[in-house]
Legacy VTK file of the C-alpha trace (Angstrom):
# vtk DataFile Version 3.0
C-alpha trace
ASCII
DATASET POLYDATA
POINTS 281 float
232.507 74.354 -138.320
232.351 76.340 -141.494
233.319 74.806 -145.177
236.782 75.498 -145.210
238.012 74.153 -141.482
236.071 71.431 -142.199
238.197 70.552 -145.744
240.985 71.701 -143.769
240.396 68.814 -140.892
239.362 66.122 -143.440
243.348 66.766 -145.176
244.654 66.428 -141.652
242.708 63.259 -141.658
243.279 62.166 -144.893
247.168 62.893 -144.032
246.903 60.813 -140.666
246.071 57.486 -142.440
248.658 57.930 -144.916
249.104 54.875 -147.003
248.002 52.476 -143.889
245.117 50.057 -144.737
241.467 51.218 -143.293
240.031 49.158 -140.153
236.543 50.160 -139.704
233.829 51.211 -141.965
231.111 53.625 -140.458
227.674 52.694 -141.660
224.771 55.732 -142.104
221.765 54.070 -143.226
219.568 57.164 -143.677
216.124 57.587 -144.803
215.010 61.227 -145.296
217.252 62.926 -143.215
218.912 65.717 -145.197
218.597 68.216 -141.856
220.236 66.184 -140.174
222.987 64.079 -141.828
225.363 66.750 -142.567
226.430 67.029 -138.611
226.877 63.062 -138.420
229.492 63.153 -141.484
231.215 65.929 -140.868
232.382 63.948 -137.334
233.604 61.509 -139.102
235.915 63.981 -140.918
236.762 65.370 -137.515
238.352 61.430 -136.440
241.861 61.561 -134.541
242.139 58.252 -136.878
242.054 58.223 -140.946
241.488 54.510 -140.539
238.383 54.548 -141.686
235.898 54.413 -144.454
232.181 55.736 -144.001
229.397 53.980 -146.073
226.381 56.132 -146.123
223.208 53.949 -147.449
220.113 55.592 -148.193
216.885 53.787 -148.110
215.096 55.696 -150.952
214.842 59.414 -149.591
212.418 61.666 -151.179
213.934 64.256 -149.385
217.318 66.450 -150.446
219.714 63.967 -148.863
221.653 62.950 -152.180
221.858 66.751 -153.009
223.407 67.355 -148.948
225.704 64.136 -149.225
227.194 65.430 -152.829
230.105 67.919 -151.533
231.379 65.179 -149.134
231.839 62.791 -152.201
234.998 64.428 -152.952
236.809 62.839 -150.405
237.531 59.250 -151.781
236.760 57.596 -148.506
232.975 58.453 -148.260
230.491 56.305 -150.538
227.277 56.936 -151.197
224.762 54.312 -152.225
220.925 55.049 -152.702
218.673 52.473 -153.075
215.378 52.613 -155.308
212.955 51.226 -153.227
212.334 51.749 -149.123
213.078 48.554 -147.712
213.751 49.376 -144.041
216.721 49.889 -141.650
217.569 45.857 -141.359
217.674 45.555 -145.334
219.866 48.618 -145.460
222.388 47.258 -142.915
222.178 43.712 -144.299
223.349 44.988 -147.946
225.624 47.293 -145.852
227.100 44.307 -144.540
227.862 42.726 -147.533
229.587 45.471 -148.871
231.930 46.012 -145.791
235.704 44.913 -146.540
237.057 46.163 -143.459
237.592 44.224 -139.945
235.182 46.657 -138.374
232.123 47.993 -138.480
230.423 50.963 -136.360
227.524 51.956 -137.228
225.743 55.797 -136.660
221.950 56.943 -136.853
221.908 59.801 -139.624
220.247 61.977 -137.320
223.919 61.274 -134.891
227.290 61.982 -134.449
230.516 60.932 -132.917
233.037 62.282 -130.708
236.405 63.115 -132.490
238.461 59.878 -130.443
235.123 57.807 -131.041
236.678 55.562 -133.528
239.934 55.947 -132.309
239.132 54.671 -128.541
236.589 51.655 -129.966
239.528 50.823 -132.178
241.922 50.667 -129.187
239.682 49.000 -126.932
238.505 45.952 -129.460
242.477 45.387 -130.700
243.070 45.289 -127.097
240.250 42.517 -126.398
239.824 38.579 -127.537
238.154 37.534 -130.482
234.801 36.568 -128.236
234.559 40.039 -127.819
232.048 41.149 -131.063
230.388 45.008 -129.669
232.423 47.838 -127.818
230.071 50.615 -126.409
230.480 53.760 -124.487
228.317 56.261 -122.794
226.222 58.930 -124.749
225.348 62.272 -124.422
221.854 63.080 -125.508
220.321 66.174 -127.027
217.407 67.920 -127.877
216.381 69.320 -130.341
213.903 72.551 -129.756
212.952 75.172 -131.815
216.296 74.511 -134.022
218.725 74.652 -131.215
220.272 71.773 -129.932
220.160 71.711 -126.024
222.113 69.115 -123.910
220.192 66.828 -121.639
222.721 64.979 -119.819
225.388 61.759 -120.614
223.747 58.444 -120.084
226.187 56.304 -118.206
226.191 52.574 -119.412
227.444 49.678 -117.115
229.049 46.361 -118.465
226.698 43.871 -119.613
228.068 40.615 -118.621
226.607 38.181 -120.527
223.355 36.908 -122.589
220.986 36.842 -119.489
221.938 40.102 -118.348
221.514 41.738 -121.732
217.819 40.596 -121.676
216.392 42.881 -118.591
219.142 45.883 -119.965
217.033 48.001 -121.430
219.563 51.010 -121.877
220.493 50.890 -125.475
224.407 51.089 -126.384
226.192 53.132 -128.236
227.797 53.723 -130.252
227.630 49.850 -131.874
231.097 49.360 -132.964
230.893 45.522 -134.118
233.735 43.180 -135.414
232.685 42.590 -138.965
233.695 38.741 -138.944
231.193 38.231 -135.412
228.237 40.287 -137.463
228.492 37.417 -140.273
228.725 34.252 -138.259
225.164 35.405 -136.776
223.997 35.871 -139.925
223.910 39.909 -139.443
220.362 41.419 -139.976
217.434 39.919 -140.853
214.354 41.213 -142.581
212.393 37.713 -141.524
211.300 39.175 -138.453
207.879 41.196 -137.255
207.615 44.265 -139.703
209.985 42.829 -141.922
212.932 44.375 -139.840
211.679 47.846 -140.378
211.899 48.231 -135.985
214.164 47.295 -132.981
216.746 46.684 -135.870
219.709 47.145 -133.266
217.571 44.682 -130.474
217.609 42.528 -133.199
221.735 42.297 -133.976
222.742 42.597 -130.401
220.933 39.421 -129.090
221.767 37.103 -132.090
225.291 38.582 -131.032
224.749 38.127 -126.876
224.081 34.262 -127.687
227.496 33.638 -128.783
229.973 36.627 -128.114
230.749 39.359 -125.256
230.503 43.297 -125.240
232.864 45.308 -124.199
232.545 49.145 -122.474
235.050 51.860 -122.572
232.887 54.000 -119.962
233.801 56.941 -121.893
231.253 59.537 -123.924
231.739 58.180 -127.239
228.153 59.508 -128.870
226.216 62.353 -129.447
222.382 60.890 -129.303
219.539 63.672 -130.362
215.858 63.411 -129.789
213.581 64.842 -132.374
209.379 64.975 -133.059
211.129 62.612 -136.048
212.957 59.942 -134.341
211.408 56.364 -136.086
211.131 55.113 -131.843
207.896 57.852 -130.835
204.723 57.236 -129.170
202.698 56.291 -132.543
205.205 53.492 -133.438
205.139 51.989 -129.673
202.630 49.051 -130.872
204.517 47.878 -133.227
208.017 48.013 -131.347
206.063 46.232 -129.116
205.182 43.198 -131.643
208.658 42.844 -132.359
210.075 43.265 -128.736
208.297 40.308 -127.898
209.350 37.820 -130.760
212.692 39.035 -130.616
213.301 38.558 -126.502
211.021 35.079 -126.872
213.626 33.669 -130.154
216.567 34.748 -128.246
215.667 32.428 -125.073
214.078 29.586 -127.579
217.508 29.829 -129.411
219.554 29.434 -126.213
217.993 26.763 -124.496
214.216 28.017 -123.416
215.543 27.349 -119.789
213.937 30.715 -119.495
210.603 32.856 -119.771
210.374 36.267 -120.226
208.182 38.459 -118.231
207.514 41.916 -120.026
206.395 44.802 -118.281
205.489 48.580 -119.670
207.939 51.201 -118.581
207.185 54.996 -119.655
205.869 53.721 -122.502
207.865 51.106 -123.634
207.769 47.030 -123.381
210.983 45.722 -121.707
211.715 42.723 -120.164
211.794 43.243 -116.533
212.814 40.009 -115.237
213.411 36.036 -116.428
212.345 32.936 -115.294
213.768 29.296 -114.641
210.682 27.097 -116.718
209.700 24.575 -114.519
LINES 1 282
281 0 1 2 3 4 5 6 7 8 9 10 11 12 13 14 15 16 17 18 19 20 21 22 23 24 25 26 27 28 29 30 31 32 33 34 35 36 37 38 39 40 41 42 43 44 45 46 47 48 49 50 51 52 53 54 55 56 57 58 59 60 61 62 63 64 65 66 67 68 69 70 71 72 73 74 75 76 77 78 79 80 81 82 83 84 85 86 87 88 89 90 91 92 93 94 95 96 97 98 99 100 101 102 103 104 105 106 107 108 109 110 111 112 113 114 115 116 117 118 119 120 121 122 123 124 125 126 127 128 129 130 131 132 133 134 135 136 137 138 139 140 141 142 143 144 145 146 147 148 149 150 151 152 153 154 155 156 157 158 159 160 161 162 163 164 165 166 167 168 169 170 171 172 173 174 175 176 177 178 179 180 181 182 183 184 185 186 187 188 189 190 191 192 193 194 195 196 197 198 199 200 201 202 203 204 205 206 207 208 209 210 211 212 213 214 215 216 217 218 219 220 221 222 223 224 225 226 227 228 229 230 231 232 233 234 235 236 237 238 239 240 241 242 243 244 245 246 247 248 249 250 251 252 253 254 255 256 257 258 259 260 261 262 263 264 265 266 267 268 269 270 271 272 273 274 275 276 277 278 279 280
């Protein structure tokens, strides 16, 4: 999409929302990621809804991302915050959280994007459900990214999770995460208190303090665009310490609901999951 269809789509947007107040704020919490942000905004801009705000919070780039966001300030519904200091992913979403006025809040990976109904189908499906419902997800189509071409890999087709104990052994993450704002605060949202100061497994983290108390919701529709890089903060030289943090945050979870159960980890292609749980004896 070229400069001037894309101003020409964020009017049409603009236009579509009319006077009508927002519902969900999209949060980018970004950290060096000028290549990539650009493609995550400008689907935002491409929403069948105007009902929306987008938040992008940047966690101290060194890189050219303020210079990238800049053009995209001129819409009044995009705000762009940088921070001094690199605090990590759960400190950016905590002060994102406390800056949200809206009854919604999705949240996208700068190196992401959306689906033009993304927003609009979450939106439907969450009006549509009871309060205990705090996360609709859909399915996601992941990428590649090789030798600057992107290169489709395939949609990843998530089930229903139905309830806390069956969230623990699926290991599929969801997306996108489009949270009621008011369920992300009674938890407490993010928390920096945690193994590497929050810095990994941020959206582990959110979903069980969410499982313990609320439901999730799945439109079984392709609602994300998902794209693997040599860059993405989950590789092979950061699998330790995910690992450090998978285990606190699986052991809390079960502490926190009644330690009726143990978890027993396992390593799948690389990665520490839970593969099954326990009645304590």
């Amino acid at each position: 999409m070229d400069q001037a269809e894309g101003q020409a789509r964020a009017r049409i947007s603009r236009k579509k929302s009319g006077k009508k107040k927002p519902l969900v704020t999209v949060v980018i919490p970004t950290y060096n990621r000028a290549k990539f942000i650009k493609r995550g905004i400008k689907s935002i801009l491409r929403q069948t809804t105007g009902r929306w705000r987008l938040l992008i919070l940047d966690d101290g780039s060194t890189d050219k991302t303020a210079k990238v966001v800049k053009p995209f300030l001129k819409d009044p519904r995009i705000r762009y915050v940088r921070r001094k200091k690199n605090r990590g992913v759960s400190a950016t979403l905590k002060r994102a959280l406390s800056m949200v006025k809206t009854k919604y809040f999705s949240q996208l990976d700068a190196d992401d994007w959306y689906e033009s109904r993304t927003l609009a189908t979450c939106l439907k499906k969450m009006r549509k459900s009871s309060r205990k419902v705090a996360v609709v997800y859909g399915n996601e189509k992941v990428w590649k990214l090789k030798k600057g071409k992107l290169r489709y890999k395939g949609t990843k087709v998530k089930r229903q999770i139905r309830g806390k104990y069956d969230f623990i052994t699926f290991h599929p993450m969801i997306y996108p995460r489009f949270y009621r704002t008011k369920a992300l605060r009674s938890v407490g949202g993010w928390s920096t208190k945690v193994p590497q100061g929050g810095r990994f497994a941020e959206d582990r983290q959110i979903l069980l303090k969410l499982a313990g108390r609320y439901k999730f919701k799945a439109t079984h529709k392709a609602l994300y665009n998902r794209l693997r890089h040599k860059d993405n903060n989950s590789r092979i030289q950061n699998r330790k310490k995910y690992a450090k943090v998978t285990r606190y945050l699986y052991k809390t979870a079960l502490k926190r609901w009644g330690n009726r159960y143990k978890a027993k980890f396992v390593w799948k292609k690389g990665r520490l999951k839970v593969g099954r749980i326990v009645r304590r004896r």
